[in-house]
PyMOL Python script that loads the backbone (N, CA, C, O; Angstrom):
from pymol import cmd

cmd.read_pdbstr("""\
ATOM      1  N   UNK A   1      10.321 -73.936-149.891  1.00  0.00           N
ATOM      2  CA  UNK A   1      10.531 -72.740-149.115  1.00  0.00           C
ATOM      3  C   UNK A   1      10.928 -73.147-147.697  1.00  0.00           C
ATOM      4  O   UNK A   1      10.565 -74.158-147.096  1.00  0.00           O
ATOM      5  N   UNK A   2      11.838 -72.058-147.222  1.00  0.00           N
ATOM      6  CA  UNK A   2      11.902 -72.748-145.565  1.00  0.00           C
ATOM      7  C   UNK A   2      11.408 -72.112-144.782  1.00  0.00           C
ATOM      8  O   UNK A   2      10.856 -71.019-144.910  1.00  0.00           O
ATOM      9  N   UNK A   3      11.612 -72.946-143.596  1.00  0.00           N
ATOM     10  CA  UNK A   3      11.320 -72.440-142.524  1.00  0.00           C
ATOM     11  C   UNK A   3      11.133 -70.847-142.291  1.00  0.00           C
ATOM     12  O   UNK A   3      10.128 -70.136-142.270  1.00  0.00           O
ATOM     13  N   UNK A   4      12.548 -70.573-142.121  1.00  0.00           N
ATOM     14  CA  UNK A   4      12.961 -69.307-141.887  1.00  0.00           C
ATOM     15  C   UNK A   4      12.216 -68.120-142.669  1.00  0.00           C
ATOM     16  O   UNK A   4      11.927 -67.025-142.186  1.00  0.00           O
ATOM     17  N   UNK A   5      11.929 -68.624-144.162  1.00  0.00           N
ATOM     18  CA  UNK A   5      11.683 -67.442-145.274  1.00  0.00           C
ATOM     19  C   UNK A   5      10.129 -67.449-144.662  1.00  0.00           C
ATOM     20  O   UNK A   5       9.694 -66.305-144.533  1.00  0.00           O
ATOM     21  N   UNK A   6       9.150 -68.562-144.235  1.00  0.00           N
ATOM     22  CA  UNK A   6       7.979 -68.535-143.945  1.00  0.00           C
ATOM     23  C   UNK A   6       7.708 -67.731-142.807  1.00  0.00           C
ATOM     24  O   UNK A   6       6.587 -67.226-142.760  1.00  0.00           O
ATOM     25  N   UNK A   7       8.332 -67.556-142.078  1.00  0.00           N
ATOM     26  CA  UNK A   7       8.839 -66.298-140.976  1.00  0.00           C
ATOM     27  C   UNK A   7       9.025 -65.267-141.154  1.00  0.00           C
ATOM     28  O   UNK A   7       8.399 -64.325-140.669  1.00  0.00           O
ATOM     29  N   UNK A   8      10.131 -65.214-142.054  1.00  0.00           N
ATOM     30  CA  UNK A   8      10.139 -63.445-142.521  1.00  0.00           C
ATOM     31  C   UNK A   8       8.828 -62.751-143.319  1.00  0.00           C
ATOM     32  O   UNK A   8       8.339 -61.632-143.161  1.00  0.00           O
ATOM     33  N   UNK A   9       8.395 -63.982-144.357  1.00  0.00           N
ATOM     34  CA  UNK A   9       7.193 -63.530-144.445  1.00  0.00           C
ATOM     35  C   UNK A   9       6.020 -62.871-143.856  1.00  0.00           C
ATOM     36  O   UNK A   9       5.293 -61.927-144.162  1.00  0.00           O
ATOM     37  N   UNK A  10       6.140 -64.037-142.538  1.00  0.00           N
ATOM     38  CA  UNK A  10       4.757 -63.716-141.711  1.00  0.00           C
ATOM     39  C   UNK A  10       4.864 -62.219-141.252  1.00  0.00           C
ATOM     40  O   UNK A  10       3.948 -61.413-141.088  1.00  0.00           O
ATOM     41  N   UNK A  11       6.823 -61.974-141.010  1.00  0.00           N
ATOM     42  CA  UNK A  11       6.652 -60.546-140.467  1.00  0.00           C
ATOM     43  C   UNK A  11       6.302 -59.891-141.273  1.00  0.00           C
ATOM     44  O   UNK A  11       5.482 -59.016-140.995  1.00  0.00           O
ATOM     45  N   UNK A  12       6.727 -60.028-142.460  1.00  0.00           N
ATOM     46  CA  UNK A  12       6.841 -58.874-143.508  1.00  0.00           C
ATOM     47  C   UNK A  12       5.378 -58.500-143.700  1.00  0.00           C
ATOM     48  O   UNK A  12       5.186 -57.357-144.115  1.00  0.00           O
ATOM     49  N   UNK A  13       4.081 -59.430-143.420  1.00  0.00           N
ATOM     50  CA  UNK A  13       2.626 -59.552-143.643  1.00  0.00           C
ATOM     51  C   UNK A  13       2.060 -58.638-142.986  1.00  0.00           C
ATOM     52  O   UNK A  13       1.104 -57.891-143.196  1.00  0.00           O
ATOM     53  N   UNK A  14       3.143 -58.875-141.740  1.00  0.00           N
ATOM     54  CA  UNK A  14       2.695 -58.367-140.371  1.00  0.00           C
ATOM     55  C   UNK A  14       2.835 -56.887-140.681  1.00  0.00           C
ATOM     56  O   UNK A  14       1.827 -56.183-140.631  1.00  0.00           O
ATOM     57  N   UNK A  15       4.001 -56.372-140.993  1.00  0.00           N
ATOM     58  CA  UNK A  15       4.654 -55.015-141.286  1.00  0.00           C
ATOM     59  C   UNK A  15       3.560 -54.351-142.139  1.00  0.00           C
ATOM     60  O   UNK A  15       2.913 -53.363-141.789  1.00  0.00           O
ATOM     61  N   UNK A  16       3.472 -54.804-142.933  1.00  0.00           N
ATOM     62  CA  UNK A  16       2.661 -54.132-144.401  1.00  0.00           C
ATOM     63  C   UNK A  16       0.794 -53.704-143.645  1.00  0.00           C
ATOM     64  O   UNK A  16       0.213 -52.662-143.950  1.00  0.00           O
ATOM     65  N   UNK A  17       0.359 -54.465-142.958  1.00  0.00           N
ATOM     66  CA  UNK A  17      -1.199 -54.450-142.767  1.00  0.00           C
ATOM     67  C   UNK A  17      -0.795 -53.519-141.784  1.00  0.00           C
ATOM     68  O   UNK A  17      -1.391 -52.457-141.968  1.00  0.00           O
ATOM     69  N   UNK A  18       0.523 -53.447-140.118  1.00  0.00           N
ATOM     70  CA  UNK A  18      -0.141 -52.910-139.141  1.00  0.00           C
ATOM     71  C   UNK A  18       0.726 -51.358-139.145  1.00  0.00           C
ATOM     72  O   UNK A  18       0.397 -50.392-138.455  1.00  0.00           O
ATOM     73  N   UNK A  19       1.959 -51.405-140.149  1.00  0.00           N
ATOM     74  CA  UNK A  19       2.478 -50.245-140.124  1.00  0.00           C
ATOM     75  C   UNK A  19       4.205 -50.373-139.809  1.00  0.00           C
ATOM     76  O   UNK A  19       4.786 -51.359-140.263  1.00  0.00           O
ATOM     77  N   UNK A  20       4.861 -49.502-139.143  1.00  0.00           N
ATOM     78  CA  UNK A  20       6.292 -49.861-138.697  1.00  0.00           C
ATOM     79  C   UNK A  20       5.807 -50.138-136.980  1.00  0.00           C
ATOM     80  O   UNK A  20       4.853 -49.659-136.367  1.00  0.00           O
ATOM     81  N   UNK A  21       6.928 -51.145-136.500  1.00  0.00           N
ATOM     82  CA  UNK A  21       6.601 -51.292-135.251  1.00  0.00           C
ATOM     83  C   UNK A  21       7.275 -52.173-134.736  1.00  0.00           C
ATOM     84  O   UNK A  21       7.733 -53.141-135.343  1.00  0.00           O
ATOM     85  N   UNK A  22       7.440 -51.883-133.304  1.00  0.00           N
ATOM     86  CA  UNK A  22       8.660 -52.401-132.560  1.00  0.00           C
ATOM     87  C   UNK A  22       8.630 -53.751-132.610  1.00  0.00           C
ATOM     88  O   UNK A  22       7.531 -54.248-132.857  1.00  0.00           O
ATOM     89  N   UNK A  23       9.549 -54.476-132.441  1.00  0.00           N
ATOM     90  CA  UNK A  23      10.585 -55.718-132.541  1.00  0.00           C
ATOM     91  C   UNK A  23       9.711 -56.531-131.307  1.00  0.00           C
ATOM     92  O   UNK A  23       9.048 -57.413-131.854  1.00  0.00           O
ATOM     93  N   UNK A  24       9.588 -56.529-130.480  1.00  0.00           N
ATOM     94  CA  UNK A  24       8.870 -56.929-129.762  1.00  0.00           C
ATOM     95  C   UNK A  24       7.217 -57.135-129.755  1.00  0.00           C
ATOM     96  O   UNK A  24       6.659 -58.140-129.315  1.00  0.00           O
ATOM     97  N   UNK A  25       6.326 -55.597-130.521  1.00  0.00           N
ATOM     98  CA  UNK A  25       5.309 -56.127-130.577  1.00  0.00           C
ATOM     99  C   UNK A  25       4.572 -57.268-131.969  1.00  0.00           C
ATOM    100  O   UNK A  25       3.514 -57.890-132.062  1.00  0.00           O
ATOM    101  N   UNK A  26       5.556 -57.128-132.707  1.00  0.00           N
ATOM    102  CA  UNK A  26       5.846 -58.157-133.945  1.00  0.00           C
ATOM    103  C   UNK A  26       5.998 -59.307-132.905  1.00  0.00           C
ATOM    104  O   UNK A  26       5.017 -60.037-132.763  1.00  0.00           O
ATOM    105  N   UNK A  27       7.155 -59.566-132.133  1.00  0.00           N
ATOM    106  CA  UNK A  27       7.314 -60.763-131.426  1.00  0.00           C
ATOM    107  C   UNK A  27       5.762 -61.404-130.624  1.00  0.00           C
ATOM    108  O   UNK A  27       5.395 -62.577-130.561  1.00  0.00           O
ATOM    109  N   UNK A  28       5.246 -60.474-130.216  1.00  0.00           N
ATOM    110  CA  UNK A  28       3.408 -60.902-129.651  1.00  0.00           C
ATOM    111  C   UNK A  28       2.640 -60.861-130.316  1.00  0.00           C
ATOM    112  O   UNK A  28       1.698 -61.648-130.220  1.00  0.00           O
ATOM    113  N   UNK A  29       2.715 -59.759-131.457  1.00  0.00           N
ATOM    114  CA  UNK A  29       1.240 -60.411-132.396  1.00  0.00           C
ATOM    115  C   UNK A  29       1.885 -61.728-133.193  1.00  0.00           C
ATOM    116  O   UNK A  29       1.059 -62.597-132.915  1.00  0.00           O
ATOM    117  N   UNK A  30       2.438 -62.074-133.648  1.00  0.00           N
ATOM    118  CA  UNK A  30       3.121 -63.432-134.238  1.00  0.00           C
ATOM    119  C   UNK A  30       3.099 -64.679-133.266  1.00  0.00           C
ATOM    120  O   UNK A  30       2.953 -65.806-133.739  1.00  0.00           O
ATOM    121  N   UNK A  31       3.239 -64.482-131.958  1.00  0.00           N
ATOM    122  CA  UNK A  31       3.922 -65.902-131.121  1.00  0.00           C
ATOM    123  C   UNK A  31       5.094 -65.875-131.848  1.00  0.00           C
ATOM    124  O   UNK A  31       5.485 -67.042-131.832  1.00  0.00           O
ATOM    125  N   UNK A  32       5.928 -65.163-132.517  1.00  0.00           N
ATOM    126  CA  UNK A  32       6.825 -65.262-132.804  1.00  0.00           C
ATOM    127  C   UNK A  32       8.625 -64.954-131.688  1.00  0.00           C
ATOM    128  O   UNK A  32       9.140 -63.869-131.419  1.00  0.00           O
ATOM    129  N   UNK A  33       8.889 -65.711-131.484  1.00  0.00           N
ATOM    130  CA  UNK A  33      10.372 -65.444-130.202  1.00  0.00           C
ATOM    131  C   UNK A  33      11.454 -64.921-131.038  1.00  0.00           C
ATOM    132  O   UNK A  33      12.323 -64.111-130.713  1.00  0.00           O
ATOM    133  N   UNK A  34      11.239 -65.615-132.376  1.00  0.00           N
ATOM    134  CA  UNK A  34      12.843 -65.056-132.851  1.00  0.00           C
ATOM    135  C   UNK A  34      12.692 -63.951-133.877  1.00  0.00           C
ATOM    136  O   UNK A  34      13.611 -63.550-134.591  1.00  0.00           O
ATOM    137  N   UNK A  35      11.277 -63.432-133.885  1.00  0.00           N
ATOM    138  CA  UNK A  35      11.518 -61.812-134.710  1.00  0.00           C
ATOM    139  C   UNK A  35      12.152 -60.632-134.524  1.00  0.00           C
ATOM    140  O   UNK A  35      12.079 -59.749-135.380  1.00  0.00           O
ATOM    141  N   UNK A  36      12.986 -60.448-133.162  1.00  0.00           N
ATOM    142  CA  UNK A  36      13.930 -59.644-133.108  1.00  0.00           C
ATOM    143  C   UNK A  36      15.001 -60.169-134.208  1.00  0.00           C
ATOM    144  O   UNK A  36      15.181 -59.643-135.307  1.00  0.00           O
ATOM    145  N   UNK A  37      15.404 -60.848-133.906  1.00  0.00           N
ATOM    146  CA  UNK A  37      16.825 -61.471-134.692  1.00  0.00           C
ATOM    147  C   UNK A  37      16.418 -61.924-136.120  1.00  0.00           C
ATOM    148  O   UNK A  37      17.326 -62.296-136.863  1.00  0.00           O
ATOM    149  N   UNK A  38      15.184 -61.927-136.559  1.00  0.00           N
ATOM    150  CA  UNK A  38      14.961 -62.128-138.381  1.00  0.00           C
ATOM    151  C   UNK A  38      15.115 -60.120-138.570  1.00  0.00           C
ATOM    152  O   UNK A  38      15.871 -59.574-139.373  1.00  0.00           O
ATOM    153  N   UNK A  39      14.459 -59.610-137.887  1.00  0.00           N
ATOM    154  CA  UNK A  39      14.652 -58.325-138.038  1.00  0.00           C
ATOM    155  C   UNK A  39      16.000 -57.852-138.373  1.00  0.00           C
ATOM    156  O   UNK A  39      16.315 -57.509-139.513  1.00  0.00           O
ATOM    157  N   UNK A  40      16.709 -57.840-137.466  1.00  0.00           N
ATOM    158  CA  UNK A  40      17.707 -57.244-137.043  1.00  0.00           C
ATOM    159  C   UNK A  40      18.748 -58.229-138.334  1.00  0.00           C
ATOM    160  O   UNK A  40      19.061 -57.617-139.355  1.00  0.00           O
ATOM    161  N   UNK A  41      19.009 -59.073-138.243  1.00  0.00           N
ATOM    162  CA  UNK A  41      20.008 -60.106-139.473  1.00  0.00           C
ATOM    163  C   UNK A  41      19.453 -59.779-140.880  1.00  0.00           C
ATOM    164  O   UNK A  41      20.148 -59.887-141.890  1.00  0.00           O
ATOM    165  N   UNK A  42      18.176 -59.379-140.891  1.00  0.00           N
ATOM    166  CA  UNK A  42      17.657 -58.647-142.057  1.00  0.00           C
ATOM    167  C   UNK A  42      18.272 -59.692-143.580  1.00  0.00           C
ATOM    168  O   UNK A  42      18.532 -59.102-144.629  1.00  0.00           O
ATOM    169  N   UNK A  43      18.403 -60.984-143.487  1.00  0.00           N
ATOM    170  CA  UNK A  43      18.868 -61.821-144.523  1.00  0.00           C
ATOM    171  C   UNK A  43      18.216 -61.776-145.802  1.00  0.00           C
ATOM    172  O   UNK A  43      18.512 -62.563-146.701  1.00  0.00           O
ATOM    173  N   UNK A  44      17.504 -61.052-145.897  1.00  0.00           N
ATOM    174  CA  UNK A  44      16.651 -61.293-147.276  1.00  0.00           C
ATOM    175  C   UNK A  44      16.471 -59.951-147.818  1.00  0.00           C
ATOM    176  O   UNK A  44      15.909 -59.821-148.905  1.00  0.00           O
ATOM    177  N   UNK A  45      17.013 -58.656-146.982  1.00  0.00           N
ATOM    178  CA  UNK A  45      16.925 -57.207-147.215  1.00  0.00           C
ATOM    179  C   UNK A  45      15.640 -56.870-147.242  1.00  0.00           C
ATOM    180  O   UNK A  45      15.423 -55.907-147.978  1.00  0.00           O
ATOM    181  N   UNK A  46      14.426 -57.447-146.543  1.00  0.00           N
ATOM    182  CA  UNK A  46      13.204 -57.048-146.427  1.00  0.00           C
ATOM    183  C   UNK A  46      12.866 -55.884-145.731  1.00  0.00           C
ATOM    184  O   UNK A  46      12.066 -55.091-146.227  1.00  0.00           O
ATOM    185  N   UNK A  47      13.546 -55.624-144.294  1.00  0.00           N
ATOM    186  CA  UNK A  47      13.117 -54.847-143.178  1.00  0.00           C
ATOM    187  C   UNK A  47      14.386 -53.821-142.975  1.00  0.00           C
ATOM    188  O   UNK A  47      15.467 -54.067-143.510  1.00  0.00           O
ATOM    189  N   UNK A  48      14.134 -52.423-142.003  1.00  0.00           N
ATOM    190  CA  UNK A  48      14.783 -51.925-142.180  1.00  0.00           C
ATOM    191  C   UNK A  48      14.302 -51.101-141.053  1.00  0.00           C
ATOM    192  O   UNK A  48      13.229 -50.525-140.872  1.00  0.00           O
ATOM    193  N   UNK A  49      15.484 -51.202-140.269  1.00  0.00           N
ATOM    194  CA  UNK A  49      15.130 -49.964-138.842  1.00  0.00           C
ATOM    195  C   UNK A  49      15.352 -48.589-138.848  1.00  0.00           C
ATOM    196  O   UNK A  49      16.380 -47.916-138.921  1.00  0.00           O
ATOM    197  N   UNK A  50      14.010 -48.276-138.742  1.00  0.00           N
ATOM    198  CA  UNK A  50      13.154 -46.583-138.449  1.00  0.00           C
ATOM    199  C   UNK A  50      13.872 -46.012-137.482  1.00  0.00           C
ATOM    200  O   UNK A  50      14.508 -44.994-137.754  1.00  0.00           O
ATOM    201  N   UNK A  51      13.899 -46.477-136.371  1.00  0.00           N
ATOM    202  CA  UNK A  51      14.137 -45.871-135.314  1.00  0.00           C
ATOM    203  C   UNK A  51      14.152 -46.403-133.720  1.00  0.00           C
ATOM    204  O   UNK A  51      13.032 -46.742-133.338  1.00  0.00           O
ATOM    205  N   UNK A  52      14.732 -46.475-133.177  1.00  0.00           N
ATOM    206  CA  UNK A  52      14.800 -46.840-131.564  1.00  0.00           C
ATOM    207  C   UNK A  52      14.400 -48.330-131.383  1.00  0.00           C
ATOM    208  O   UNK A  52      13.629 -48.639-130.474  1.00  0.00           O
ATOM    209  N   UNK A  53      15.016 -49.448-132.404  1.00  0.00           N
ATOM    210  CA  UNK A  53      14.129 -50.449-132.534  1.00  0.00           C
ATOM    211  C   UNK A  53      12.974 -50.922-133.155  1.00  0.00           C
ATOM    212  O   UNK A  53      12.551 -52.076-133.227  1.00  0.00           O
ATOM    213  N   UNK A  54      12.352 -49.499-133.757  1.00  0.00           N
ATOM    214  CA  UNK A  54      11.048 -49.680-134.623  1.00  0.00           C
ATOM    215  C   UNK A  54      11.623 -49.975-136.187  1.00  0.00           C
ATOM    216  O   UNK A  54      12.592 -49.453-136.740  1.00  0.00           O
ATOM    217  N   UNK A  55      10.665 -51.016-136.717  1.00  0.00           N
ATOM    218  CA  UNK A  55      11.322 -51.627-138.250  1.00  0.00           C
ATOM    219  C   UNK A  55       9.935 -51.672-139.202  1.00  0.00           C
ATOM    220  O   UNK A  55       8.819 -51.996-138.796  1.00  0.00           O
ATOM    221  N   UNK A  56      10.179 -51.391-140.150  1.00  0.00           N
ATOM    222  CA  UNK A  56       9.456 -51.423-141.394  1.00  0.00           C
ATOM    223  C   UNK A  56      10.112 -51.888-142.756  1.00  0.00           C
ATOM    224  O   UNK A  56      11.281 -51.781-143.126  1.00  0.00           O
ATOM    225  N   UNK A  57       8.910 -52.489-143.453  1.00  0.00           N
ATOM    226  CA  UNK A  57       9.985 -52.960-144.699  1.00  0.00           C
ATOM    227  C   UNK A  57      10.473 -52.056-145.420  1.00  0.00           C
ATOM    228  O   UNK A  57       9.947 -50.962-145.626  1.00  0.00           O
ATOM    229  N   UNK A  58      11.968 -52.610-146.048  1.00  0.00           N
ATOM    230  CA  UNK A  58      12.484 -51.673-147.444  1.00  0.00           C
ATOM    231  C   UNK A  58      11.853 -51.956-148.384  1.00  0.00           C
ATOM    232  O   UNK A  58      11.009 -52.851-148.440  1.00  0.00           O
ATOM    233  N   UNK A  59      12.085 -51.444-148.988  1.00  0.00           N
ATOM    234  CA  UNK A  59      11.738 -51.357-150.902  1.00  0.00           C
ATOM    235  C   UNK A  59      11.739 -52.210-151.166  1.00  0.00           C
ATOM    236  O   UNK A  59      10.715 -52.573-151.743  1.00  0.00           O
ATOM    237  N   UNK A  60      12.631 -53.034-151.017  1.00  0.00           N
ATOM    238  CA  UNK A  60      12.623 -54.917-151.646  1.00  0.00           C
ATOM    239  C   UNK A  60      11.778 -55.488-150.531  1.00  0.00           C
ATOM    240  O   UNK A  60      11.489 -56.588-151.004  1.00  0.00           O
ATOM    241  N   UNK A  61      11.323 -55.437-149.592  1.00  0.00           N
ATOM    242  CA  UNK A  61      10.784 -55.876-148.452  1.00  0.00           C
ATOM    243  C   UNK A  61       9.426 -55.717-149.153  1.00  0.00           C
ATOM    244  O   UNK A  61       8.858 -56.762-149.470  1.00  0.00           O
ATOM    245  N   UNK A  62       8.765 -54.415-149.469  1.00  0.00           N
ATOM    246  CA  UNK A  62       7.290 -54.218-150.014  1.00  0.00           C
ATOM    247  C   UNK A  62       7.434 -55.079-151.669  1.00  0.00           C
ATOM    248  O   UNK A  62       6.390 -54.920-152.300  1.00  0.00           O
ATOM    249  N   UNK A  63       8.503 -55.931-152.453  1.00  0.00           N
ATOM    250  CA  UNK A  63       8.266 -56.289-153.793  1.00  0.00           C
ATOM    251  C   UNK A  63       8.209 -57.801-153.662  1.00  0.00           C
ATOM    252  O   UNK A  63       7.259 -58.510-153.993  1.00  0.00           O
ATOM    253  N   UNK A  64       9.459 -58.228-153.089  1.00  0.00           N
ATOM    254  CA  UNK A  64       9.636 -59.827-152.822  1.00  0.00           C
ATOM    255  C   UNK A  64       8.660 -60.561-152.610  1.00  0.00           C
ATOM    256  O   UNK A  64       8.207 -61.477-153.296  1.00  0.00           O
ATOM    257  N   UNK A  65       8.080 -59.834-150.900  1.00  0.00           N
ATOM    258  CA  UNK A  65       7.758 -61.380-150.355  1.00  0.00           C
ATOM    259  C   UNK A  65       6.702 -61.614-150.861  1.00  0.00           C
ATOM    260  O   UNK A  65       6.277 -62.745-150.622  1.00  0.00           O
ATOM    261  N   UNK A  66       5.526 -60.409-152.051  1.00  0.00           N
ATOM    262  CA  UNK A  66       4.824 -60.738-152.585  1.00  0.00           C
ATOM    263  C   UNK A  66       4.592 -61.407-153.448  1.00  0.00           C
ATOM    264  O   UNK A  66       3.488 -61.868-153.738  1.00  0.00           O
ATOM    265  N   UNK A  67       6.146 -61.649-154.291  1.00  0.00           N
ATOM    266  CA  UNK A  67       6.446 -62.588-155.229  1.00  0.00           C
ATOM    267  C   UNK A  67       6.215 -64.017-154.897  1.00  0.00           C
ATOM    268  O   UNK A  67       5.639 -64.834-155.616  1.00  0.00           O
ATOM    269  N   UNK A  68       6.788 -64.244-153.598  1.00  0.00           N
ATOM    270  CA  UNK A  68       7.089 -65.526-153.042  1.00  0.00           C
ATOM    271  C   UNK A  68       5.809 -65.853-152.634  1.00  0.00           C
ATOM    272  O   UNK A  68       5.454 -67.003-152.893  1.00  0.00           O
ATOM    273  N   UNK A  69       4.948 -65.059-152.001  1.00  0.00           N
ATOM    274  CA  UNK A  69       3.697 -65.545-151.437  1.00  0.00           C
ATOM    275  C   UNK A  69       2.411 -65.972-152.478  1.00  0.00           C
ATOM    276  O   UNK A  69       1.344 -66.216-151.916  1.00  0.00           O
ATOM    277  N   UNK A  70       2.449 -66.053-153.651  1.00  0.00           N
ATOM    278  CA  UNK A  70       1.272 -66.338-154.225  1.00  0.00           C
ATOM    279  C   UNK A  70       1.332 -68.269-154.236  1.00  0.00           C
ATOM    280  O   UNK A  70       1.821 -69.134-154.962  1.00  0.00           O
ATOM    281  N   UNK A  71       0.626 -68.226-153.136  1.00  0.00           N
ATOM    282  CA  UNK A  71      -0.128 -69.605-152.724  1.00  0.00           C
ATOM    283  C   UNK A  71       1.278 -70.643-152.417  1.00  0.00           C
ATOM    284  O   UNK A  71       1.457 -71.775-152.864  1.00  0.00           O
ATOM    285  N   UNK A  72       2.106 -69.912-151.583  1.00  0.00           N
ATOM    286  CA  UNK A  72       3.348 -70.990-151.351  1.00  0.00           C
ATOM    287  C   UNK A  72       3.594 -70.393-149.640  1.00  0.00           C
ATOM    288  O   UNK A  72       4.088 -71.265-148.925  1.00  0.00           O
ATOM    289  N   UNK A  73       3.415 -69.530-149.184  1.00  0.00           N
ATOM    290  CA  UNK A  73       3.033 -69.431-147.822  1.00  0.00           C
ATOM    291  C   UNK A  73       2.081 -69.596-146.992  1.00  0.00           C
ATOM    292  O   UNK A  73       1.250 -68.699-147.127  1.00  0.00           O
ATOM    293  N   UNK A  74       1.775 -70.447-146.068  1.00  0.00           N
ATOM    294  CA  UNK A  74       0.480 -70.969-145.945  1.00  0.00           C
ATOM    295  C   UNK A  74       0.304 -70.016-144.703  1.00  0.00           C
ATOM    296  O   UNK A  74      -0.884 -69.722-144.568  1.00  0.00           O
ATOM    297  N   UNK A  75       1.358 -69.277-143.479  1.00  0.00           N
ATOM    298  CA  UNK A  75       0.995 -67.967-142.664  1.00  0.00           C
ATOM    299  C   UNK A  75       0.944 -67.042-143.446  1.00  0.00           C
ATOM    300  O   UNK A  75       0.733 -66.081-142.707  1.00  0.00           O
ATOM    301  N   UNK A  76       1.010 -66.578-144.724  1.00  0.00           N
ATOM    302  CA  UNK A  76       0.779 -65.253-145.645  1.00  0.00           C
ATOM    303  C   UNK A  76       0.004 -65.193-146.649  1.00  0.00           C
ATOM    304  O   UNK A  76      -0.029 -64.131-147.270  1.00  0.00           O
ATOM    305  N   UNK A  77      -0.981 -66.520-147.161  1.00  0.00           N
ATOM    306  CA  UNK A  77      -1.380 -66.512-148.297  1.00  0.00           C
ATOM    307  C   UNK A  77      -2.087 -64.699-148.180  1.00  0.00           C
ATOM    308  O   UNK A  77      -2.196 -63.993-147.177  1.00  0.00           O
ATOM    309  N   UNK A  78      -2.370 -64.471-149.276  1.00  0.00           N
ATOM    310  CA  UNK A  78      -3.278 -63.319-149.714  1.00  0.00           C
ATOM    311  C   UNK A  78      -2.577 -61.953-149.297  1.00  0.00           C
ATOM    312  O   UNK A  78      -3.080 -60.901-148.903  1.00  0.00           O
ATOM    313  N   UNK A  79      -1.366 -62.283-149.494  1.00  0.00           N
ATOM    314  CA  UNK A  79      -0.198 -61.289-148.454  1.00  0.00           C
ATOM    315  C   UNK A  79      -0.059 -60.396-150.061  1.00  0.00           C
ATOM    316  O   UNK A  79      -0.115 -61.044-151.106  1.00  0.00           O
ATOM    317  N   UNK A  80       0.075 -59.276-150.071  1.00  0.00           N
ATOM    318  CA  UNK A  80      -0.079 -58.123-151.310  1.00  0.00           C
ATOM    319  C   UNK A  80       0.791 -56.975-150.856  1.00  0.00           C
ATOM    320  O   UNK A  80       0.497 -56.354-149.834  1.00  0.00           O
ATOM    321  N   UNK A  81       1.491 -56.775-151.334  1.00  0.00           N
ATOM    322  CA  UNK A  81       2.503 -55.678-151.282  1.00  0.00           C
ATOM    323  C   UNK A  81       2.118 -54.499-152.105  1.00  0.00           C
ATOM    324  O   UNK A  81       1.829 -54.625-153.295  1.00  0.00           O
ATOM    325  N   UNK A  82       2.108 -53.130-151.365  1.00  0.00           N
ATOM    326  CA  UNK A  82       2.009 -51.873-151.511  1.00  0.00           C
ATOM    327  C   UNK A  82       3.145 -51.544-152.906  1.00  0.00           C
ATOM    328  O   UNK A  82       4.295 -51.983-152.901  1.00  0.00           O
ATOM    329  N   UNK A  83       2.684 -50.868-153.829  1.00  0.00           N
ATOM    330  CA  UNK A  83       3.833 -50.223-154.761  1.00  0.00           C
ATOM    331  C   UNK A  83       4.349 -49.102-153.823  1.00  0.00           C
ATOM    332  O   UNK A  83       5.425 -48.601-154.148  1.00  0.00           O
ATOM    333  N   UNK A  84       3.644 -48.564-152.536  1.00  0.00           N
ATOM    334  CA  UNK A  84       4.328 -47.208-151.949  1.00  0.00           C
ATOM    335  C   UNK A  84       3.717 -48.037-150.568  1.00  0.00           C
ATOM    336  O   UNK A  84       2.987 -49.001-150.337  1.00  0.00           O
ATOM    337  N   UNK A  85       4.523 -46.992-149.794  1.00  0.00           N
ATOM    338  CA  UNK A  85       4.080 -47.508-148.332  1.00  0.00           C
ATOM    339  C   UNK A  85       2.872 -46.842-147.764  1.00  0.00           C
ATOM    340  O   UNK A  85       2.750 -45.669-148.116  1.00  0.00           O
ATOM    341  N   UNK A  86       1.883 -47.343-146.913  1.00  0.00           N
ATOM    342  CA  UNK A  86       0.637 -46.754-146.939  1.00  0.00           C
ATOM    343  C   UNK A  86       1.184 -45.437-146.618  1.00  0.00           C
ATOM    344  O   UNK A  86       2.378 -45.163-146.500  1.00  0.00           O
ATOM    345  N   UNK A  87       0.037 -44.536-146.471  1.00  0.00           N
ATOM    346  CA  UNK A  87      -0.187 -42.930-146.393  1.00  0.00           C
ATOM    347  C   UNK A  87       0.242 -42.637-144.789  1.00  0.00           C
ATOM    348  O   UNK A  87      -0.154 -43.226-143.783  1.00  0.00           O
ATOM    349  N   UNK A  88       1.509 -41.146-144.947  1.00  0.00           N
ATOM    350  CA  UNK A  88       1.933 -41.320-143.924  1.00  0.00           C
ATOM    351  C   UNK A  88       2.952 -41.960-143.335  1.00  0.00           C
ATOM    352  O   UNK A  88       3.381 -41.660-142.221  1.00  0.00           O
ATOM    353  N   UNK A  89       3.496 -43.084-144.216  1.00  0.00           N
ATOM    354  CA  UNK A  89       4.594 -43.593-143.678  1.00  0.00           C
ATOM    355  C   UNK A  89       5.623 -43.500-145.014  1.00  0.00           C
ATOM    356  O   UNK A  89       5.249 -43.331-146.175  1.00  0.00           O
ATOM    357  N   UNK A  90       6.959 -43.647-144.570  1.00  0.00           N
ATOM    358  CA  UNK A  90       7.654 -43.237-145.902  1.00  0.00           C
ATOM    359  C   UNK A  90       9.171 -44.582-145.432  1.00  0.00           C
ATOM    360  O   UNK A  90      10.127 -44.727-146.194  1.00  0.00           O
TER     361      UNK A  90
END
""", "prot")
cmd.dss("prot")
cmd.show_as("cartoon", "prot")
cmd.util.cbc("prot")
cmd.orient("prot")
């Protein structure tokens, strides 16, 4: 796995537990610098912008990275993807 996918992961981890949310505060809860631009290049069709900069995963975003994460991401282990997006968010 690379680099990069271990990243999108972490966001995608990130996305799923805290909700949709701006590009920047992904960039501080992560220490992450380059989660604007995994966002936004969206290479793996995980994420998908809400609104004014705010991003949440797509449909393939909530199926994948759960695939990928069983015990091969070591920032996502125990990372579990929603069949729907929590309550309230669509």
């Amino acid at each position: 796995m690379t680099a990069y996918r271990q990243r999108a992961m972490a966001i995608a981890s990130l996305l799923l537990r805290e909700g949709p949310s701006k590009a920047s505060v992904v960039r501080d809860s992560l220490s992450e610098p380059g989660a604007w631009r995994i966002l936004h290049d969206n290479v793996y069709g995980w994420f998908e912008k809400i609104d004014g900069g705010i991003y949440y995963l797509s449909p393939r975003g909530m199926k994948e990275p759960g695939e990928w994460s069983a015990g091969v991401c070591g920032g996502c282990a125990g990372l579990e993807i929603a069949e729907e997006p929590p309550a309230g968010r669509s």
